[in-house]
N, C-alpha and C positions, 0 to 999 in steps of 0.2 A: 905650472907648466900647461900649455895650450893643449886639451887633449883633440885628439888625431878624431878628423873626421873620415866621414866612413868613405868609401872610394868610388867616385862615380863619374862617369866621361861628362867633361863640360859641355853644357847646351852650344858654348861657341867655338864648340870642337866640330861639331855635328859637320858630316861631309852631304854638302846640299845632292840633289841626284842628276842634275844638268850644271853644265861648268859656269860658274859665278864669273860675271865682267870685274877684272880685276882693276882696283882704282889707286890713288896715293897713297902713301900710306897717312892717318890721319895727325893732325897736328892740331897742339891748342889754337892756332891762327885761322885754320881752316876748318875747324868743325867746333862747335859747342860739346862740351862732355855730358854725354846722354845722362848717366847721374843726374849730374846739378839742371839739368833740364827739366827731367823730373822733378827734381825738390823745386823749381822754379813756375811749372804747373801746380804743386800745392800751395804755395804760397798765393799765387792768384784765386785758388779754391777760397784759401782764409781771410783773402782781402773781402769775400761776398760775406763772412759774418762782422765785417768791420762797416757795412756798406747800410748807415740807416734809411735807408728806401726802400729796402729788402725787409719783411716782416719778421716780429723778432722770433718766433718759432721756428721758421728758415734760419738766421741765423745760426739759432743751436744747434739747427742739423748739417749747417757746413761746417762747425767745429769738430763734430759728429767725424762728417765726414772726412778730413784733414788725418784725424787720426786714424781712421780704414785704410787712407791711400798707404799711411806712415807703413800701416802695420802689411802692407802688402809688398811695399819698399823694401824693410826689411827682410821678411821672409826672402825673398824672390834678388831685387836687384841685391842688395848689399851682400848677399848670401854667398850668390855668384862670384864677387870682387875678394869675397873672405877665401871663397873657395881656392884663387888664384894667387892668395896669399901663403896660406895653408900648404898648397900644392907646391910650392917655390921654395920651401924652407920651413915656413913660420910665420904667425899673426904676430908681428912684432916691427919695430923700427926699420929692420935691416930688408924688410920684406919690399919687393919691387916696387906693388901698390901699395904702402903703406902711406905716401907721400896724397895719394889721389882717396884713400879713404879718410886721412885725415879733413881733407879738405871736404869734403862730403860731409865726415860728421859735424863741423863747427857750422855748415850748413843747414844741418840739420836739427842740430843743439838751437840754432838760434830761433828756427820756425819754431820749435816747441815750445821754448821760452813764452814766443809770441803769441801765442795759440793759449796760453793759459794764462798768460795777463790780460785777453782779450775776455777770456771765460769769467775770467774771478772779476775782474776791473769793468766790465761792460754790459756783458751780456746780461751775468748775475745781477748785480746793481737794476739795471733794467728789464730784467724780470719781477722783484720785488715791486716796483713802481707797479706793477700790474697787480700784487699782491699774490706773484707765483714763488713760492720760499722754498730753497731747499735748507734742513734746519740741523747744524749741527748739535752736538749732546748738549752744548753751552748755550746754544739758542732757546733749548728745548724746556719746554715748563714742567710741572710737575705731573700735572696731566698726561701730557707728550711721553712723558719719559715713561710712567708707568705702563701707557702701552704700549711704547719700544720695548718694553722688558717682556714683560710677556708674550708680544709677539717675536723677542730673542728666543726665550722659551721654549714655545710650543712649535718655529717653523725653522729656525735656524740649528740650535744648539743639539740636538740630535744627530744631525748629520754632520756635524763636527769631528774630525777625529786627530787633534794636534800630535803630531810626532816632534817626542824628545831625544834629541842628536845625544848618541852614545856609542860604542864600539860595537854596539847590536841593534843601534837605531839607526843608521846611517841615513845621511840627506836624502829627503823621498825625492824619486823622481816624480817630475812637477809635468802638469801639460802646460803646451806652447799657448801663452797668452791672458793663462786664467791666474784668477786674484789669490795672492797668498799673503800671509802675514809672517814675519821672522819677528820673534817675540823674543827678549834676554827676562826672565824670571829667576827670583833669589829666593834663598830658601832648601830646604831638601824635600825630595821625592817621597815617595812612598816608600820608599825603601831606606829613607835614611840616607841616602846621596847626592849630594851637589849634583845641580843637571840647571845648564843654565841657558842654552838655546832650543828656542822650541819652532820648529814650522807648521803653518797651521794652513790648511789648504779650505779657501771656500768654495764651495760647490757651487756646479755652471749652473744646476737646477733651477737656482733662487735667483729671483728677481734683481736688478743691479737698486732700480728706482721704486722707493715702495712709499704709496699713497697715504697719506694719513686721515684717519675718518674726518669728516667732513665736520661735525660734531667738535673734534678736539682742535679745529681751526677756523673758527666762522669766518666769515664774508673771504675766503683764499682759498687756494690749493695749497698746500703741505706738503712733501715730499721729504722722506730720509734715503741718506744714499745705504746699502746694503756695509759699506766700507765700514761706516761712521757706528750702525748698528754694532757689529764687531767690534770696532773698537769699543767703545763705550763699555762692552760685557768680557774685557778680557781676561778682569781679576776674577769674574765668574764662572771660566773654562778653568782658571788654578787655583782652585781653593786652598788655604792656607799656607798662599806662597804670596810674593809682592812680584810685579812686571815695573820692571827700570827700564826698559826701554822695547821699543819695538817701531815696524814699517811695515805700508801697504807694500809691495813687489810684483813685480810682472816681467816675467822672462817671454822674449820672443826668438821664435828659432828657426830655422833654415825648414822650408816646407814645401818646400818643391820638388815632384815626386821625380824620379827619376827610376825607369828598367831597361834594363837591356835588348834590346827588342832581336839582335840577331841569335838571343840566346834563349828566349821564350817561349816555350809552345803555344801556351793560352796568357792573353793579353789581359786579358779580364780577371782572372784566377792573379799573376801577378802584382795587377796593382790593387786587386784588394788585399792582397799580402802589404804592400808598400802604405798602402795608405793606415793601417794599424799602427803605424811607426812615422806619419806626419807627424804626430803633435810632441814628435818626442826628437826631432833633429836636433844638431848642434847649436848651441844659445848664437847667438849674433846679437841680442840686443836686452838690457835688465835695466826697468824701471823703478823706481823706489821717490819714496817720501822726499822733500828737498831738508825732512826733517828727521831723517832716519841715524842713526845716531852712527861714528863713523866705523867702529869698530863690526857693528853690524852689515852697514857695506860695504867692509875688506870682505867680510868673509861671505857674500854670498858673491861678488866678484869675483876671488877665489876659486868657487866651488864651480860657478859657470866656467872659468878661466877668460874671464873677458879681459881689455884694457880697460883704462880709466874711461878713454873716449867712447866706448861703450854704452856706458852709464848714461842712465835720462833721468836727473833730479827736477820734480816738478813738483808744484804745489795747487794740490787737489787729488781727484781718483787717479789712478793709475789706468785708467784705463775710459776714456773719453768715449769711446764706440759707445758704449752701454747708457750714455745720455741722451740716446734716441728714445728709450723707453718712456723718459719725461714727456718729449716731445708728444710720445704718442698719445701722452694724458691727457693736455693741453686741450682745452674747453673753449677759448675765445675765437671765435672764427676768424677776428682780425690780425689776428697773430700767426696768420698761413696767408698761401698763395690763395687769392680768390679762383674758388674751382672752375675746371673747365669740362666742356664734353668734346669729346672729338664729335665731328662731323661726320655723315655719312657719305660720300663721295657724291659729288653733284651729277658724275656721269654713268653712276649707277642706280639704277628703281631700286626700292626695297625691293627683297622679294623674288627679285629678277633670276632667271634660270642663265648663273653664270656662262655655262659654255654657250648659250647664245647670245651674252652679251661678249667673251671674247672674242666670238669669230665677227664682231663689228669691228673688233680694233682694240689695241693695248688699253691696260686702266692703269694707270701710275697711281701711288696710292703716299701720301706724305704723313707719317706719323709723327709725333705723336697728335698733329695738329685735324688730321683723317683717321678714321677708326679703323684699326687692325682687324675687324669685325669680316668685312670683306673677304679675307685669307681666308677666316674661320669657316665663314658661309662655303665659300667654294671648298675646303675638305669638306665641310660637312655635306654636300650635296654628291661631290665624289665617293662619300663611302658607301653612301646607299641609293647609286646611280646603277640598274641592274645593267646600264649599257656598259658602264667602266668597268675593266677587267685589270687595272694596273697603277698601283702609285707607287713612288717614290718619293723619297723624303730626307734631307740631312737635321740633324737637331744635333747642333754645339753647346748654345744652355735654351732651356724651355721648362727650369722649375721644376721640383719633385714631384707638383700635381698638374700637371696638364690638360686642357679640354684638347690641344691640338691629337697628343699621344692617344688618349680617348677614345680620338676619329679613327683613329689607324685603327689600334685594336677594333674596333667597329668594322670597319670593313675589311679587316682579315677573319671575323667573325661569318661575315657576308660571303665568306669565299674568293676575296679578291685578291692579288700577288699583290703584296706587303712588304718592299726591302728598306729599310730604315739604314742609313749609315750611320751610326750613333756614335760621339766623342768621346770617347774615353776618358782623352788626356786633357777635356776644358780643366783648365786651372783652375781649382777650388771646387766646380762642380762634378769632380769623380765621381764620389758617391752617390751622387744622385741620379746620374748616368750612368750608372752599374743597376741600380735600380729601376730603373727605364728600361735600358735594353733585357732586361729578366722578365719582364713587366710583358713587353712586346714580343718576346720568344715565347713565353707560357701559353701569349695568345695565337699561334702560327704565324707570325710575323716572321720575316727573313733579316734576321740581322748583323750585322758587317760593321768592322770598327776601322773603314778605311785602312789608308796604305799603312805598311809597318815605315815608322822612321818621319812620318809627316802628321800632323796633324788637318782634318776635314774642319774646315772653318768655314767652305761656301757652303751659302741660305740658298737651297734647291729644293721642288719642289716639282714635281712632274707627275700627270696623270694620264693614263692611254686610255679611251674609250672608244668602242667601236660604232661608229654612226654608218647613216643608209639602208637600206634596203634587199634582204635575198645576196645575192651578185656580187651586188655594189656597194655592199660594205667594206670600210676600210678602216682602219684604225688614225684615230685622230689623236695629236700628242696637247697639251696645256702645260703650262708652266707658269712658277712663282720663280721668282728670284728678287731676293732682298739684300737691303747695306747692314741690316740686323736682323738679330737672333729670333729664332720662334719661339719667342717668350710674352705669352700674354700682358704679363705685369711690366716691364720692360718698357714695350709697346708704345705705355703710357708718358714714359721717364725721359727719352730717347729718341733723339731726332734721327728720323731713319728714312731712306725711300725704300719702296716694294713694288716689284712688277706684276701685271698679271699680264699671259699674253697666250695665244694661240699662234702665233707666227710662226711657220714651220723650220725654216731655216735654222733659228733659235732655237726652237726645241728640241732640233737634230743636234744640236750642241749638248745641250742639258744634258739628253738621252745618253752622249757619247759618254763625259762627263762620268753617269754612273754605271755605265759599262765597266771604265776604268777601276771604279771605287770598287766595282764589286767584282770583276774577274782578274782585277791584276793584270787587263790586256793593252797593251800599248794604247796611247789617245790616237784615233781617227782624226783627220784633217781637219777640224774648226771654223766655221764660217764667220762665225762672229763676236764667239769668245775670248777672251784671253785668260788662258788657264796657265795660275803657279803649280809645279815648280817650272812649268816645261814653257812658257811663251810671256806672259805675262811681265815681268822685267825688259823683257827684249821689246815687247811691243811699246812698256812704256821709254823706251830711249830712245825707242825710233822715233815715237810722235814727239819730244821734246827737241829730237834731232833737227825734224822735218821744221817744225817751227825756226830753224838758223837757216836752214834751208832759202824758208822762203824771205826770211832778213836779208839773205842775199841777195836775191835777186829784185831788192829794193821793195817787199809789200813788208807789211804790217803783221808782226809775228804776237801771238796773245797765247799765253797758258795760265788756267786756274785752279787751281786746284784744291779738293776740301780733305782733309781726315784726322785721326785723332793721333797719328804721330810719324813724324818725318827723320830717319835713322841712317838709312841706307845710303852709303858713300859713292856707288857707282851714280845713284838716281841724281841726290847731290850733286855732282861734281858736274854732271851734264846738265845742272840748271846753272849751276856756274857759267859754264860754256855756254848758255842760250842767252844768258844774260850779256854776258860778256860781247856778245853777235849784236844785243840791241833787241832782243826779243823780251816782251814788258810781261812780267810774272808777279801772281797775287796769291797767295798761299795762306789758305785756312786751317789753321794746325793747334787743337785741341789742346793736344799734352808735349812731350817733348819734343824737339827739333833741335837737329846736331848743326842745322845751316844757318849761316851767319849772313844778314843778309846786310845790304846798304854798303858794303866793305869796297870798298874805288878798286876801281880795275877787277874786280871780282865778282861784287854780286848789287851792283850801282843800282841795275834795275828789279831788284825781287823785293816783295815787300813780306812779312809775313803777320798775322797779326792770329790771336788765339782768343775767340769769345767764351766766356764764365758767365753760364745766368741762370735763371731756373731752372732750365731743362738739361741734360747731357748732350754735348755736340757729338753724332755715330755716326752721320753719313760721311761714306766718302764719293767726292764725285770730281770726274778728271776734264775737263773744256779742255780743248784744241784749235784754236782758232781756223788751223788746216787751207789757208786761203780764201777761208771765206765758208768751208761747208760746216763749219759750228759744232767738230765733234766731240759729244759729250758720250762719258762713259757713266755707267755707277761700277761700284763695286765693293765688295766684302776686303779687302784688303787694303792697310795702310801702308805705305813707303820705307817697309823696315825689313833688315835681313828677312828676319824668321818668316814675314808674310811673302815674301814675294821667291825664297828658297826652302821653306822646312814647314810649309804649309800647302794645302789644298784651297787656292782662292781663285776667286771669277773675279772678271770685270766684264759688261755685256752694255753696247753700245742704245743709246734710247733715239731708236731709226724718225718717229712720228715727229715731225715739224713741231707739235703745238706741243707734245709732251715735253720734247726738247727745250721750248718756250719756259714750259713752265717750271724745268729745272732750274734753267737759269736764273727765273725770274724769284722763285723761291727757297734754291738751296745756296746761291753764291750769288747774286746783286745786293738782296739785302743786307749779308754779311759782311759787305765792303764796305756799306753804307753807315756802320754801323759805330755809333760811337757813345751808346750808352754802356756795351760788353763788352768792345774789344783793346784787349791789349798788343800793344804793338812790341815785337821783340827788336831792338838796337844791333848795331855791327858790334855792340860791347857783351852781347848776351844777355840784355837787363832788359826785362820786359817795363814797355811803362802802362800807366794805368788808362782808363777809358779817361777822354778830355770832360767828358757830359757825363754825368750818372742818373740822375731822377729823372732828367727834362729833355735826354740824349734818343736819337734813335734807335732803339734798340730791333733787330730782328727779329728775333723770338716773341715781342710782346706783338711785332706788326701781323705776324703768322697767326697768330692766337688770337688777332682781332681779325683776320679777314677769310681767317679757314676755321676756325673751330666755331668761331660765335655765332657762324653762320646756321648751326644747328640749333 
């Protein structure tokens, strides 16, 4: 029996705070299924470790990474669709979605498949050729083995603590994700009783990939997996019993925090309640051995209450995340991406006393290919600027250790008004943003966790300083606004634009903006922003409108648009319509996308295509062709419900000619051009693959020769 999950209003229940543009309703003909959208961005993930012009240490960390997305998948999207199962009756045949998750899992079933004959069959193989081994027991010589045992020994079997299943031993509760062993042992107890299943829980503490001296492997690296160790020393946890049979396992479960926000007093207090109980949600998803013996897999199916289609039999670790630790071993420098330095802005001196280089004029700043250095400089010159009397700051994710947060503390140290709007509810990064904002209050920081019922996702950044003279002083505003997170490390990963500007207009925006965040007072009139929940949607339909507009009236209508995922039905349905007018649309779209394009009479003229290559595509940037005045947005938000209605997102127009320029010229020309990364998605939903690979244009490498090398 499916046990009952615990009760919580679905996210796409959530009643937006301005009235949603209501659209069709969606059908498999006119929309792609966000699901298999997503499973259809991972699979383009795992085509980069199938891709030999991609070095092989890359490789291993996009198999790596395949299985992050997976397990984020489940937690989150699949969780959701169980949820709606569950709530309707039951996780069973008769369930509404039962039809749309089946088809999702055997989607899903089959990337995994793929993803582990790519591992064992490819990657493996072609690592050995380099003389990088990982060695199982059977591999292992006598040598090897004696100091597997010993280091079983001294750093593993201590912290072991097997529990045997009895009427007083009942199935431990297990965390979401980590390695355990279901072991069947014969023989009796210490007590003289039959006891024949054991679960054995291994600790997150220990290493997944562990080295072996260098000594017991000449001229190679060596590596055991932590799995293999365990196994190998099973009969040594049960002495005078025999083990008949046993499996790795890995239970993944519903992790997505969810509180009640109209019923909470402290936001903070809440979800560190909530989050003591992430790792313990309802199973959605149990991995096991493809050799796990089957009476062993009824009953830990069973005991989660999964279905069959549940189940992910694979052969290897259970848990592919944790072969990044190899990576990190990895000694050949040819076997990584040849390094690069980001640049330092060509229109900035070292050195230079930012606010008087912004009251020359904006500095675009293009990461990761330009150094996020820049930002850093300007807090840092803000905090112990004795003219600055005021910053503002949002942080969505920016890492447990921060130099940015650092700054702040520093100049609330300084005496200066400090208001941090800090995220609570970033996905995954709770806790560390619990830790931050405690971090920032201890130091007289002012901190606010945004609106109740929205999440703060725009990158804002505003400084008041008071310049001139006696009299004549007045307070002057600064701003940052970025397409990414203030996150140093990130920074580096992460295609992103970053403004810096003094422009008053703009920063009367910004300003407004965290009035908002932080008094709960209506938004002031906007000059140049487009702020979700409250305008932003609306302004992007009208500039898509406006482009039929001018279809009409016989000129040449053009929209382009970049981000990492394309959802929202109303947005959709009016690219339909612009299309449909004869208005020529190019659409850069990372991860999933619900719109179907090429489709006759529908979407003839939208192309979309989705680049995968070394770096993470984050910017999002919106052209408008507008008759001619070329306007480009950036913004922190992608084309999806949650962002443009149950989010706090900017988009902020880039006014300078030549900046403008150089959007175009560097965040979407190249990427059209592009045919060494880019997959193009069909009117059948089937992404095909780049025509060129080795010898193909790629964007990203043209960026990284003409802006980063320039350093």
């Amino acid at each position: 029996m499916v046990k009952k999950r615990k009760q919580r209003k679905p996210h796409h229940k959530v009643t937006p705070i301005v009235a949603r543009t209501r659209s069709p309703a969606p059908s498999p003909e006119r929309f792609v299924n966000r699901e298999l959208s997503q499973l259809a961005f991972t699979e383009r993930v795992l085509a980069q470790a199938a891709r030999e012009d991609v070095p092989l240490a890359e490789r291993l960390r996009y198999v790596c990474i395949v299985s992050s997305i997976l397990d984020e998948f489940f937690e989150v999207r699949m969780s959701d669709l169980i949820d709606e199962m569950i709530e309707a009756g039951g996780w069973r045949p008769a369930a509404p979605q039962w039809d749309s998750f089946v088809r999702i899992s055997e989607r899903a079933h089959a990337l995994v498949e793929r993803q582990y004959r790519l591992f064992n069959e490819v990657i493996t193989p072609a690592l050995e050729k380099r003389r990088i081994v990982i060695l199982s027991h059977a591999q292992r010589n006598s040598r090897q083995r004696k100091w597997v045992r010993e280091y079983f020994e001294r750093e593993v079997r201590p912290l072991l603590s097997p529990i045997g299943l009895d009427p007083s031993h009942p199935f431990p509760l297990l965390m979401n994700k980590a390695l355990n062993f279901v072991v069947q042992v014969e023989g009796k107890d210490a007590f003289g009783r039959p006891s024949s299943i054991v679960v054995l829980k291994v600790p997150r503490v220990l290493p997944r990939v562990i080295p072996l001296p260098a000594k017991l492997a000449p001229r190679m690296q060596a590596f055991v997996m932590l799995s293999s160790v365990v196994r190998a020393h099973l009969a040594d946890v049960f002495p005078a019993r025999s083990v008949a049979g046993f499996s790795q396992f890995r239970v993944t479960r519903d992790s997505d925090l969810w509180v009640d926000e109209r019923e909470v007093s402290n936001l903070r207090q809440a979800l560190r309640m909530e989050l003591t109980q992430r790792h313990y949600g309802v199973a959605v998803r149990l991995e096991v051995l493809r050799s796990c013996p089957q009476h062993l897999e009824i009953l830990l199916r069973e005991q989660f209450a999964l279905p069959n289609e549940a189940v992910y039999r694979v052969d290897g670790p259970v848990n592919l995340v944790r072969l990044n630790e190899l990576v990190d071993h990895l000694k050949q420098p040819a076997l990584r991406w040849p390094p690069f330095t980001p640049a330092w802005p060509a229109k900035l001196r070292v050195g230079a006393d930012m606010f008087e280089r912004l009251r020359a004029g904006d500095l675009l700043l293009h990461h990761p290919f330009e150094s996020f250095e820049p930002v850093v400089e300007f807090l840092r010159q803000a905090a112990v600027d004795p003219r600055v009397v005021a910053l503002r700051m949002t942080l969505y994710r920016t890492g447990a250790s921060s130099v940015l947060v650092d700054l702040l503390i520093e100049a609330a140290r300084r005496g200066k008004e400090v208001t941090v709007v800090v995220e609570l509810k970033a996905r995954f990064d709770e806790e560390a943003n619990i830790g931050l904002a405690e971090r920032l209050e201890k130091e007289g920081a002012q901190v606010v966790y945004g609106v109740m019922g929205l999440k703060t996702h725009a990158k804002l950044l505003l400084v008041l300083r008071r310049e001139g003279d006696g009299k004549r002083q007045k307070l002057v505003h600064y701003a940052h606004l970025g397409t990414g997170n203030y996150h140093p490390m990130t920074t580096r990963l992460y295609t992103d634009f970053g403004m810096l500007t003094a422009e008053p207009a703009l920063c009367r925006d910004v300003e407004r903006v965290f009035m908002h965040l932080t008094s709960l007072a209506k938004v002031e009139k906007l000059t140049h922003l487009w702020l979700a929940p409250f305008a932003l949607h609306k302004h992007v339909l009208a500039a898509i409108a406006r482009e039929t507009a001018w279809v009409k009236k016989g000129k040449p209508g053009r929209i382009i648009a970049k981000m990492n995922a394309l959802i929202d039905e109303a947005t959709i349905n009016a690219l339909y319509e612009a299309s449909a007018a004869g208005v020529r649309i190019d659409l850069l779209v990372r991860g999933a996308c619900a719109l179907r394009p090429g489709v006759k009479g529908l979407s003839e003229n939208i192309t979309v295509r989705s680049i995968i290559g070394r770096l993470l595509e984050h910017h999002r940037i919106y052209y408008f062709r507008n008759g001619g005045a070329d306007d480009v947005y950036l913004s922190s938000a992608d084309w999806m419900g949650r962002n443009l209605f149950r989010r706090i997102e900017v988009a902020w127009p880039v006014r300078d000619g030549k900046l403008k320029q150089r959007v175009l010229n560097e965040g979407l020309k190249p990427y059209l051009d592009d045919s060494a990364e880019a997959w193009l998605l069909g009117a059948d939903g089937v992404y095909q693959p780049p025509k060129a690979t080795a010898g193909g244009r790629s964007a990203q490498r043209l960026l990284l020769e003409t802006l980063a090398e320039r350093a």
